[in-house]
C-alpha positions in Angstrom: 8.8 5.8 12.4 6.4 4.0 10.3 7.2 1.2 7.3 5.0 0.7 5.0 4.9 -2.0 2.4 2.7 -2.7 -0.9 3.1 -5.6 -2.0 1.6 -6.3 -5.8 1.2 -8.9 -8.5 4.1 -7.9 -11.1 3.0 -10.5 -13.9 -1.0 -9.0 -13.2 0.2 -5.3 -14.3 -0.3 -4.0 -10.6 2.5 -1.7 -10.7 0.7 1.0 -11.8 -1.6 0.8 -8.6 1.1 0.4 -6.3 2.8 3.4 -7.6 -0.5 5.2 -7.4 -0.9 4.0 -3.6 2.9 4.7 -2.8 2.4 8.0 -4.4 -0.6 9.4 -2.5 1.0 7.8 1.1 4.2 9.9 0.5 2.0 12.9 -0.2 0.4 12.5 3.1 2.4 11.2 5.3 5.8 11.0 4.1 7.4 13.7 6.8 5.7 10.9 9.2 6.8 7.6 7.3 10.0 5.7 7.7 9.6 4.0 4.1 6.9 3.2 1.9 8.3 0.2 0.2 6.8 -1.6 -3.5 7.6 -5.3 -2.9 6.9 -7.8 -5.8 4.6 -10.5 -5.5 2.6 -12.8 -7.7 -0.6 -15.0 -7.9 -2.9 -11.4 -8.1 -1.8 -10.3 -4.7 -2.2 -6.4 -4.1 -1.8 -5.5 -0.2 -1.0 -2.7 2.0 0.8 -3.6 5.0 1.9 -0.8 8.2 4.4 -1.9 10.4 3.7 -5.9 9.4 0.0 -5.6 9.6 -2.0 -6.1 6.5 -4.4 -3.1 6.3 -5.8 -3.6 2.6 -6.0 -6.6 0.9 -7.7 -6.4 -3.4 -9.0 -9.8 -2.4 -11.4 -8.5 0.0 -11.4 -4.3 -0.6 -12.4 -2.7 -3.3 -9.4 -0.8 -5.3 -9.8 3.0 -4.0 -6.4 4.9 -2.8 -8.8 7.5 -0.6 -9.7 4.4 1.3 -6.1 2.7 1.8 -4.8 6.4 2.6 -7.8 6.4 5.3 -6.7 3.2 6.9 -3.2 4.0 7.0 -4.0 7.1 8.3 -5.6 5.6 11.5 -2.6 3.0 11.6 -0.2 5.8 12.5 
């Protein structure tokens, strides 16, 4: 199976967005998903990771969940 982890800024205010992203991953694939994990982080950092491999990264993506659902979609 599948791990997923989003990792995301806690003093930014990112945990709204993770929970949005974790939300919408479980809808889709979570009959196909091992975990989808939130993991705290810090200095701005907002990233979607599959199986250890950094799929979305706010530093370089635009914030859009269709997109990161899209990616991870092709991942698994």
């Amino acid at each position: 199976m599948t791990t997923v982890e989003i990792e995301y800024c806690v003093p930014c205010g990112f945990l709204d967005r993770a929970e949005a992203i974790q939300h919408a991953l479980l809808e889709q694939f979570g009959d196909r998903l091992d975990r989808v994990a939130l993991v705290t982080g810090d200095h701005g950092v907002l990233t979607v990771a599959v199986d250890g491999d950094v799929l979305w990264d706010k530093s370089e993506d635009d914030y859009d969940v269709d997109e990161i659902t899209r990616r991870v979609r092709e991942a698994i």
